[in-house]
N, C-alpha and C positions, 0 to 999 in steps of 0.2 A: 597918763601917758608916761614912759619910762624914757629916759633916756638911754641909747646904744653908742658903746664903744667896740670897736673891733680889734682882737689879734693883729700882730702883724701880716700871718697866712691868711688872714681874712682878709684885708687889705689887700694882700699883692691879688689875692684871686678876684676882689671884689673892679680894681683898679683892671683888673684882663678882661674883664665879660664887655659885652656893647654895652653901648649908654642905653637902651630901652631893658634890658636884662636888669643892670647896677641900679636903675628907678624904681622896676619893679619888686626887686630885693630889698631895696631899702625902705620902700614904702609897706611892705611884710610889714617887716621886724618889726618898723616904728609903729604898725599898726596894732601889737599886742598886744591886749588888755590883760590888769587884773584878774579877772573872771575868766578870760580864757588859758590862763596859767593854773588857775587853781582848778577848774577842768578843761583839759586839754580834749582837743576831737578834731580829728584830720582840717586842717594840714598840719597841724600843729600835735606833736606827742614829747613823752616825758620817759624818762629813766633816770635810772640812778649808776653812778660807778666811783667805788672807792668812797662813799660816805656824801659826793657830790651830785648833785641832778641837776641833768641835763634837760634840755628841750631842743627833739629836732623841728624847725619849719620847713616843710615843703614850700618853695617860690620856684614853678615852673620845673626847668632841667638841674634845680640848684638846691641842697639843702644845707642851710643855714645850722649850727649844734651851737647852742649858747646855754650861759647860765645866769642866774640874776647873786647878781655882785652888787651891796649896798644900795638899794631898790632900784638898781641901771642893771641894763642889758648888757651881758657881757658874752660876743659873739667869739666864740674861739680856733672855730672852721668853717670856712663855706665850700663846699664840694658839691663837684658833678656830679648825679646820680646816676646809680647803677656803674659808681665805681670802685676801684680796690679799698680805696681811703676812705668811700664813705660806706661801706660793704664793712669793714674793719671798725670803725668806729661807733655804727648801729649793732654791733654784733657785740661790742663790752670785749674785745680782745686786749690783751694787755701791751699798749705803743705806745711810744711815746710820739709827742708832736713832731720832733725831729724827725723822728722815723718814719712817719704816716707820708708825709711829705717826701721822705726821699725814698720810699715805696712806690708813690706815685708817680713819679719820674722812672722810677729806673721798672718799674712795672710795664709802665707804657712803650717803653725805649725796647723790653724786650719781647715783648709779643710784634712792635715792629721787625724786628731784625726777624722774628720766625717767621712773619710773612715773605720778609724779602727771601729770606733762604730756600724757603718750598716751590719758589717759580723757581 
């Protein structure tokens, strides 16, 4: 059993979900074995970016991107799926965390404003 540390982005997202969402997430991660790291198979996948590999977990509407940091879990984003941030960050594009995040914000902020506009 590993232990998990999260991001601060991990944090502020994980601290926003409901309490039955944040249990079920957290009981993922903690549930990750060994053996399922060194074969990954839905919900759980792997990649590499920059010399680092990642693992994303599928939990529900929510995917978890971590990496194993001194045999702990070290969670670095948890994102809504199916969206810009986590669309960006399965896809190996080159962001930074600051940016992913203020993508997401101001991504959201303007497909609202183009709904308002067209009524």
């Amino acid at each position: 059993m590993f232990q998990v540390t999260f991001s601060d982005q991990s944090m502020v997202e994980l601290n926003n979900l409901e309490m039955s969402d944040q249990l079920h997430l957290v009981e993922q991660i903690s549930n990750v074995t060994s053996d399922q790291l060194s074969h990954p198979r839905e919900p759980l996948s792997k990649f590499s970016r920059d010399g680092t590999t990642f693992y994303r977990l599928r939990a529900g509407d929510f995917r978890c991107y971590f990496e194993i940091e001194s045999n702990n879990l070290y969670s670095h984003y948890i994102l809504h799926k199916n969206t810009l941030p986590d669309f960006v960050f399965r896809s190996k594009l080159p962001l930074s965390e600051d940016l992913i995040v203020e993508q997401h914000q101001s991504f959201w902020k303007y497909l609202n404003s183009l709904k308002k506009n067209s009524k």
